[in-house]
N, CA and C atoms as a LAMMPS dump frame, in Angstrom:
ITEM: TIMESTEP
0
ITEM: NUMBER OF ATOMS
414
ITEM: BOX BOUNDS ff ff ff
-5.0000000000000000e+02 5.0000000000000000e+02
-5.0000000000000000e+02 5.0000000000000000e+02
-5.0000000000000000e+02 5.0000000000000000e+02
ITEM: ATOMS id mol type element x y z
1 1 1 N 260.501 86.642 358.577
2 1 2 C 260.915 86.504 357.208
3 1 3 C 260.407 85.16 356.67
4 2 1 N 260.194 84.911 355.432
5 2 2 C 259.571 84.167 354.982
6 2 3 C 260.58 83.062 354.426
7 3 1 N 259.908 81.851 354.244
8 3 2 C 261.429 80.73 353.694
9 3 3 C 261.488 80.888 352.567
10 4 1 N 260.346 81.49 351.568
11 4 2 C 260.254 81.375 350.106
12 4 3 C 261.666 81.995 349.665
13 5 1 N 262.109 83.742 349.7
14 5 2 C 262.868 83.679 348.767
15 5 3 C 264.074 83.208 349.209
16 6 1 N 264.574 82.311 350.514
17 6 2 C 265.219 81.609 350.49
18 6 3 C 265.433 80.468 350.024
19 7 1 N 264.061 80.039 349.469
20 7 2 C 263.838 78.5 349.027
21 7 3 C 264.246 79.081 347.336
22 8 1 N 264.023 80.305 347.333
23 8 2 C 263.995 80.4 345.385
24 8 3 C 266.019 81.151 345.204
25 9 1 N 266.459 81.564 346.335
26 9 2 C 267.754 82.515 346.167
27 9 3 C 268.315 81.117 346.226
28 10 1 N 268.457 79.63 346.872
29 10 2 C 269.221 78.385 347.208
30 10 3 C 268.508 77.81 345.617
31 11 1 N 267.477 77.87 345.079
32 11 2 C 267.142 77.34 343.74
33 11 3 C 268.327 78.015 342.896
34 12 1 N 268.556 79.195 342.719
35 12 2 C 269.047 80.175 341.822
36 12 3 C 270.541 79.565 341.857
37 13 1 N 271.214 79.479 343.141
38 13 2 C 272.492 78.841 343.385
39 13 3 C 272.485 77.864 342.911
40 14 1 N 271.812 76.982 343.266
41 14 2 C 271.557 75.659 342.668
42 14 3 C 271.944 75.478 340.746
43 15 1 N 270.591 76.696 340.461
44 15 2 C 270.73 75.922 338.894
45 15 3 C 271.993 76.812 338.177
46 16 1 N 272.631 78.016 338.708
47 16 2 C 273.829 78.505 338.599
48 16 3 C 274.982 77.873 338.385
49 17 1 N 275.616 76.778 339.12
50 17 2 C 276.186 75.777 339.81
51 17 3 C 275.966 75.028 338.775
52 18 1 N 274.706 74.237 338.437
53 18 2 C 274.596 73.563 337.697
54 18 3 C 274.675 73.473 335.99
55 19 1 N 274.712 75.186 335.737
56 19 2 C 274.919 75.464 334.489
57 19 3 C 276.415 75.196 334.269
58 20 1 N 276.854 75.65 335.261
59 20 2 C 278.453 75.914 335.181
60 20 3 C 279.204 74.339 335.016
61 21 1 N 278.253 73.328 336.121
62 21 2 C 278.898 71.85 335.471
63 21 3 C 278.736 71.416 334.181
64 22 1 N 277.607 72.249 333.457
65 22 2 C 277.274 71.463 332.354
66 22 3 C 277.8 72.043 331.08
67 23 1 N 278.817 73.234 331.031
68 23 2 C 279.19 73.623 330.483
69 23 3 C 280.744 73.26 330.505
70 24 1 N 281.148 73.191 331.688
71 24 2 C 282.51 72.412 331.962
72 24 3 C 282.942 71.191 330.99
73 25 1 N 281.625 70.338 331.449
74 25 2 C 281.694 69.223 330.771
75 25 3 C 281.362 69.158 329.483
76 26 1 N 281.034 70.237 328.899
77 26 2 C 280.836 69.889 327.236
78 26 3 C 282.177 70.601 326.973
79 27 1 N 282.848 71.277 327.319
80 27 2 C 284.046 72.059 327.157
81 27 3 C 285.259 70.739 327.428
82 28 1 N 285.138 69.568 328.392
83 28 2 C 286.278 68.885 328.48
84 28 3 C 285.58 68.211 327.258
85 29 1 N 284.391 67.584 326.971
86 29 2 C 283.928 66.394 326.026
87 29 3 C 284.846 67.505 324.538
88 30 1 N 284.348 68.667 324.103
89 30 2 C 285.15 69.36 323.2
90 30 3 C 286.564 69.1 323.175
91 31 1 N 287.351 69.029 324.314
92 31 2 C 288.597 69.189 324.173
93 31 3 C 289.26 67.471 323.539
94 32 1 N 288.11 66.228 324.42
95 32 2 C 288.732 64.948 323.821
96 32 3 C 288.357 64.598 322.712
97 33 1 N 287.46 65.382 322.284
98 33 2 C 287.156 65.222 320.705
99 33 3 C 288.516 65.69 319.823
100 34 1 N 289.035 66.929 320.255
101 34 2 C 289.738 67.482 319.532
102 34 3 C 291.183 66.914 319.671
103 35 1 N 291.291 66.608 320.849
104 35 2 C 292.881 65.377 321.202
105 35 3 C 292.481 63.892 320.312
106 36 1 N 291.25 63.382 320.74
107 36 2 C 291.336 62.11 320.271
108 36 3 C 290.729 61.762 318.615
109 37 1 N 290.065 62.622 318.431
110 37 2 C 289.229 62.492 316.761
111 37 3 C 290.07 63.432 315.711
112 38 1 N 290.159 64.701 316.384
113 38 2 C 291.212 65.584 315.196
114 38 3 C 292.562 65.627 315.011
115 39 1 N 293.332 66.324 316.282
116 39 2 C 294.751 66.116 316.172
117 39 3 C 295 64.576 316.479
118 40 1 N 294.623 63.434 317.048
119 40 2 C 294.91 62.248 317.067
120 40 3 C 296.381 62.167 317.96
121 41 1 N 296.047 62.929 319.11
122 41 2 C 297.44 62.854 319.664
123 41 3 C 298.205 61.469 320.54
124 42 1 N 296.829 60.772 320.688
125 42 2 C 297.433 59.5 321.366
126 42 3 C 297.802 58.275 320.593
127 43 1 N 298.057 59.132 319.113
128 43 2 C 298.935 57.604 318.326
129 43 3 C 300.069 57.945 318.654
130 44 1 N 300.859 58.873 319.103
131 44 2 C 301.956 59.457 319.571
132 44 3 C 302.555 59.329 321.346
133 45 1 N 301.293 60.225 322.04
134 45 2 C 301.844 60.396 323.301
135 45 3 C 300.802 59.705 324.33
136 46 1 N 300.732 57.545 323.469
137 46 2 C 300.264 56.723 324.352
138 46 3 C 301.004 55.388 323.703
139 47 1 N 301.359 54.988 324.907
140 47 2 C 302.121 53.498 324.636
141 47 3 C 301.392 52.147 324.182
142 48 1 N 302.191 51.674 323.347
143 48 2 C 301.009 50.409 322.83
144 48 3 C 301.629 48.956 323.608
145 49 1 N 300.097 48.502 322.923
146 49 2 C 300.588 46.998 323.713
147 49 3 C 301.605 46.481 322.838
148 50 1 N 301.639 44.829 323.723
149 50 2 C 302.629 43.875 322.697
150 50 3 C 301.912 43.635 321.417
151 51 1 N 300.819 43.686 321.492
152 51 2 C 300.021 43.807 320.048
153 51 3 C 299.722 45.038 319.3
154 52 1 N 300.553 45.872 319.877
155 52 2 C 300.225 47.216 318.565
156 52 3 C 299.091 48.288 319.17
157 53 1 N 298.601 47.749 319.859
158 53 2 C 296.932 48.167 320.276
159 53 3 C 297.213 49.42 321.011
160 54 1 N 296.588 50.229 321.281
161 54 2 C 296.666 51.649 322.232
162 54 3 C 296.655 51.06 323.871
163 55 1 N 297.814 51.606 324.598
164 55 2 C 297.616 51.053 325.787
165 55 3 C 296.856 51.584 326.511
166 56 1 N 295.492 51.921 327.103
167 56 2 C 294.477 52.775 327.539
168 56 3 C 294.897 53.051 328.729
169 57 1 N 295.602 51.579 329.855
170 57 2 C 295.923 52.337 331.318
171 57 3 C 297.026 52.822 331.208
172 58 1 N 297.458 53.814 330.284
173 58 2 C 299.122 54.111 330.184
174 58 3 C 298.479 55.425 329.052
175 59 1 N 297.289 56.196 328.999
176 59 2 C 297.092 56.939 328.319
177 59 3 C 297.394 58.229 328.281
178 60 1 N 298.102 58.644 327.364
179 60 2 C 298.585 59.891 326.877
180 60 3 C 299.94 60.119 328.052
181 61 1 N 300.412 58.927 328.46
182 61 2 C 301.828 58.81 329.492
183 61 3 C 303.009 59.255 328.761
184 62 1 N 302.906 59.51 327.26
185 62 2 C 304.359 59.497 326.494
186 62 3 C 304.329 58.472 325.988
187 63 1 N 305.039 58.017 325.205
188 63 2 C 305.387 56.84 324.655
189 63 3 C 306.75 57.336 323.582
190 64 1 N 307.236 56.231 323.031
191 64 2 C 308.374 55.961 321.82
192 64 3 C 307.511 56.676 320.513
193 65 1 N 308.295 57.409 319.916
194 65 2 C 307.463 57.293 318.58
195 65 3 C 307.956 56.641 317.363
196 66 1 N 306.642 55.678 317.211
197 66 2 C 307.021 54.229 316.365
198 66 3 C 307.462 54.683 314.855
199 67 1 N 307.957 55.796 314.208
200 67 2 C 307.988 56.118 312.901
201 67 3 C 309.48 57.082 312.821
202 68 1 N 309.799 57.015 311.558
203 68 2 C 310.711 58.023 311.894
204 68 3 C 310.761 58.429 309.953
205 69 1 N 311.426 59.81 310.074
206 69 2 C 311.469 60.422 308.495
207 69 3 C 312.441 58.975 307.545
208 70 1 N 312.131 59.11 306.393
209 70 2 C 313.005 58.255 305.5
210 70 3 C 314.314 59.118 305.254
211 71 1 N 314.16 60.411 305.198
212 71 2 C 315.458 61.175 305.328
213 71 3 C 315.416 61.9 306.2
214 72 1 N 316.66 61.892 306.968
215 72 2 C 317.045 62.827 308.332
216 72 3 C 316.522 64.022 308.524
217 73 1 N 315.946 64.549 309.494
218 73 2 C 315.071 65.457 309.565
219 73 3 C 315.778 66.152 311.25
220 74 1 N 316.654 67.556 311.133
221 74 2 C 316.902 68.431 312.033
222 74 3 C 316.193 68.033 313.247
223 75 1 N 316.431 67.705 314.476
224 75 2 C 315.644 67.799 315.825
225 75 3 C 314.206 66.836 315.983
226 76 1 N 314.304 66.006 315.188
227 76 2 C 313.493 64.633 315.017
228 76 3 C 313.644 64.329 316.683
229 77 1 N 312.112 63.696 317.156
230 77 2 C 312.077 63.472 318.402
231 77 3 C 311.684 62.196 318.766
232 78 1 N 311.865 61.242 319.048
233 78 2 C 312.186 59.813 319.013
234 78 3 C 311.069 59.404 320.084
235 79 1 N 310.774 60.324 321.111
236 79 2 C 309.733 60.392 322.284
237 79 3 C 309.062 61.402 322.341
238 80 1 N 307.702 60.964 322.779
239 80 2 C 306.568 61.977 322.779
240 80 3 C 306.272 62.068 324.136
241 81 1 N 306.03 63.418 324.987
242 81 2 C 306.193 63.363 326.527
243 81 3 C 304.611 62.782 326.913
244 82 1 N 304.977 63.202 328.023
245 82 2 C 303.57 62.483 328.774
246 82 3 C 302.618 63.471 329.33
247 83 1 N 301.384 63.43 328.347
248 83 2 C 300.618 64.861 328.355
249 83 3 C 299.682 65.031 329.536
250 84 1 N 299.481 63.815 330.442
251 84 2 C 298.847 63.48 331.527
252 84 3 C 298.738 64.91 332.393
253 85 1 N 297.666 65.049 333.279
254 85 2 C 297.454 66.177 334.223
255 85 3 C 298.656 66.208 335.277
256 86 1 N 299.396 64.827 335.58
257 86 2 C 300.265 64.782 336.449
258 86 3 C 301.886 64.47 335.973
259 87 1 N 301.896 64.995 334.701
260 87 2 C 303.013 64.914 334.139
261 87 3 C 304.198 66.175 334.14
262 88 1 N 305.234 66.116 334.3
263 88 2 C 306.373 66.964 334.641
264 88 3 C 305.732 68.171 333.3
265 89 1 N 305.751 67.953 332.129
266 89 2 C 305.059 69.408 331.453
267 89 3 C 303.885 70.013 331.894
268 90 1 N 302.799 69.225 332.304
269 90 2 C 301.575 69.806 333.171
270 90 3 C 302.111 70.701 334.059
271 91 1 N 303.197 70.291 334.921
272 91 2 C 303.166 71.029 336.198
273 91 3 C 304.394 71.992 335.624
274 92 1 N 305.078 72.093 334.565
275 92 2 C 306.519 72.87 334.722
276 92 3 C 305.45 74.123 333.71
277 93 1 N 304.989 73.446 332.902
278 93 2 C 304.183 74.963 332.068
279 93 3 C 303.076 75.635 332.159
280 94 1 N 302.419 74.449 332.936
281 94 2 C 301.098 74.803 333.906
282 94 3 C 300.06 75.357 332.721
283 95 1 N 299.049 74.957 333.293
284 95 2 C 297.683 75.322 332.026
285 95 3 C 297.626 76.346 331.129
286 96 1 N 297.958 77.318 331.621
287 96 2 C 298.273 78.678 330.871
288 96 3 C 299.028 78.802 330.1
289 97 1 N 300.821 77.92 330.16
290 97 2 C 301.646 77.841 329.201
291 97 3 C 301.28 76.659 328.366
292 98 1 N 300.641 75.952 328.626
293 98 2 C 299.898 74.531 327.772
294 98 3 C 298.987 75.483 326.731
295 99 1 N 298.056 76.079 326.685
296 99 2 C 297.081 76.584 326.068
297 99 3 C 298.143 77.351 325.556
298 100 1 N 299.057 78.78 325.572
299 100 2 C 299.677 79.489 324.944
300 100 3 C 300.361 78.833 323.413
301 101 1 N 301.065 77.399 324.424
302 101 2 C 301.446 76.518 323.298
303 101 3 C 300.61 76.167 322.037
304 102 1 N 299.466 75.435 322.721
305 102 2 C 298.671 75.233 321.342
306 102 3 C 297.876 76.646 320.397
307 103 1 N 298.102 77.6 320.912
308 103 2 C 297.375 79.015 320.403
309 103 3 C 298.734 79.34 319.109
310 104 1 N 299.705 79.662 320.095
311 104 2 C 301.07 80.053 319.446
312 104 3 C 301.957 79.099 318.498
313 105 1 N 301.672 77.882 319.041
314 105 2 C 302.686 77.006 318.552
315 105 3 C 304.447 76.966 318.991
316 106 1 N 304.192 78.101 320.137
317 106 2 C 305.651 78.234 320.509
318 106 3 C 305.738 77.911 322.499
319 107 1 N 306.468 77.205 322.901
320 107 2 C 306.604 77.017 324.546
321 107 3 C 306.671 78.392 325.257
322 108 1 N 306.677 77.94 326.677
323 108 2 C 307.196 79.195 327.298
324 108 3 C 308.571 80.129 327.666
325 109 1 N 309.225 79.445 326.764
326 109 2 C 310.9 80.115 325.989
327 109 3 C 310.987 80.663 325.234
328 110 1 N 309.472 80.142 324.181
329 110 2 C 309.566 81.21 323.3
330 110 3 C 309.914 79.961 321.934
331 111 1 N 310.333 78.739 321.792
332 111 2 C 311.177 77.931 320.666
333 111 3 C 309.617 77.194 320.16
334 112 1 N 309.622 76.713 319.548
335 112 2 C 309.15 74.977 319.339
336 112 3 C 309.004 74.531 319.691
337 113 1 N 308.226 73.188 319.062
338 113 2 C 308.187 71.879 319.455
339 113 3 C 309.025 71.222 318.754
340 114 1 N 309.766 70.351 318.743
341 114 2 C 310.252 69.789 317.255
342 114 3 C 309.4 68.654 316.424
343 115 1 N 310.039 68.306 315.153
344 115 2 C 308.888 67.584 314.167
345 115 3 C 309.418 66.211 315.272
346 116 1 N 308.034 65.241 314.865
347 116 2 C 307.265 65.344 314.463
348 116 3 C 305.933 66.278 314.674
349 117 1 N 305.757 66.493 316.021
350 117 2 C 305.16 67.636 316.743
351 117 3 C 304.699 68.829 315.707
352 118 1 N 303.062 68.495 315.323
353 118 2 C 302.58 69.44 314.57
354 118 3 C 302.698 71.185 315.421
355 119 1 N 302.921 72.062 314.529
356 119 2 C 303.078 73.261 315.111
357 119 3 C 301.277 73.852 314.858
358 120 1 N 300.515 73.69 315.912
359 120 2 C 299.544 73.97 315.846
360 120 3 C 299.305 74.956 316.526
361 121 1 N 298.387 75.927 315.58
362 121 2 C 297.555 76.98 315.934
363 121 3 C 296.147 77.507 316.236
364 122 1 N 295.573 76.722 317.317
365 122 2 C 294.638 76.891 317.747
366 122 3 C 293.74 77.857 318.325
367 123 1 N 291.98 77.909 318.01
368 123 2 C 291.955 79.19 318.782
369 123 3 C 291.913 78.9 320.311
370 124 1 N 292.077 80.092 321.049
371 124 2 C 292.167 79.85 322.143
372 124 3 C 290.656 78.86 323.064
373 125 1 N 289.998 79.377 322.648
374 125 2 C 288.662 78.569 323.166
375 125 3 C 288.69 76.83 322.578
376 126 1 N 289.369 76.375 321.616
377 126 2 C 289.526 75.007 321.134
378 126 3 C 290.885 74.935 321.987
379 127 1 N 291.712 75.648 322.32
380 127 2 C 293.395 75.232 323.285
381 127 3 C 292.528 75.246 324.576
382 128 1 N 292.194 76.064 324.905
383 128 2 C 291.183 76.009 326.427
384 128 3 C 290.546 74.76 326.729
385 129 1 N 290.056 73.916 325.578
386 129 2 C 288.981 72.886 325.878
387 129 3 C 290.005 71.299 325.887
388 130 1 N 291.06 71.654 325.023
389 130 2 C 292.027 70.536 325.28
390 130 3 C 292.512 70.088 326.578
391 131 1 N 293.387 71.622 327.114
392 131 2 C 293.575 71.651 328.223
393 131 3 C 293.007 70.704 329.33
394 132 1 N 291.519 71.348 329.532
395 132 2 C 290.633 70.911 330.305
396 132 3 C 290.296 69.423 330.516
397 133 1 N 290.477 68.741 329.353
398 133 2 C 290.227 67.556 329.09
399 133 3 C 291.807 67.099 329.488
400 134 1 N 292.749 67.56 329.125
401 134 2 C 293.933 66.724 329.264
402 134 3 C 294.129 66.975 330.944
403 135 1 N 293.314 67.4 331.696
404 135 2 C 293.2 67.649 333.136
405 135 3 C 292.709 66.19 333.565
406 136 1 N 292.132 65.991 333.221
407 136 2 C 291.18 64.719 333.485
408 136 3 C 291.819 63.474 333.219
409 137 1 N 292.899 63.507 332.358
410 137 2 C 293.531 62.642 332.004
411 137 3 C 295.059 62.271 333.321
412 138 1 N 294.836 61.11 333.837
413 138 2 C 295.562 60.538 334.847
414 138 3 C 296.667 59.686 334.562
């Protein structure tokens, strides 16, 4: 037997493999675009410094949320959780109920989020790419 179409069937794996990283990664780069440029979720669920500033090694950990309604507002949430890959919602709703959330706008109970917490309705391929990216996030 010859090495060629082994040398071209290990090419094929190869650039297979390699499509698949490079699509991954424009799919997480999509998702921090859409956390960090559109919905802007880490003025919320990232802690700032003593100067106001975004705390970067403490990113997307939760934080206080620095604002509140001028008039009382039903189920107002004072803390924003910690959206991290290794955070108690990562692991209690797990990727699938994370993405449902941002598709539906509703948890895996079935309720809300409460305000301030935009009720967003995403398509699933833009909730998919968040996800992915908020994987990466430590």
């Amino acid at each position: 037997m010859s090495a060629k179409p082994l040398i071209v069937s290990a090419f094929l794996m190869l650039a297979t493999y390699a499509a698949a990283i490079a699509q991954n990664s424009a799919q997480i780069e999509r998702g921090k675009y859409l956390v960090e440029s559109v919905a802007v979720c880490q003025d919320c669920h990232t802690p700032r410094t003593e100067t106001g500033e975004l705390d970067a090694s403490r990113w997307m950990k939760g934080a206080d949320v620095r604002y509140s309604p001028l008039a009382p507002i039903p189920k107002w949430h004072k803390t924003a959780p910690d959206l991290s890959a290794s955070s108690r919602l990562f692991k209690t709703w797990g990727p699938e109920g994370l993405v449902n959330f941002l598709v539906t706008g509703k948890n895996p109970k079935g309720g809300t989020a409460g305000p301030p917490m935009p009720l967003y309705k995403m398509s699933r391929e833009d909730a998919l790419a968040v996800i992915e990216y908020l994987k990466t996030v430590q």
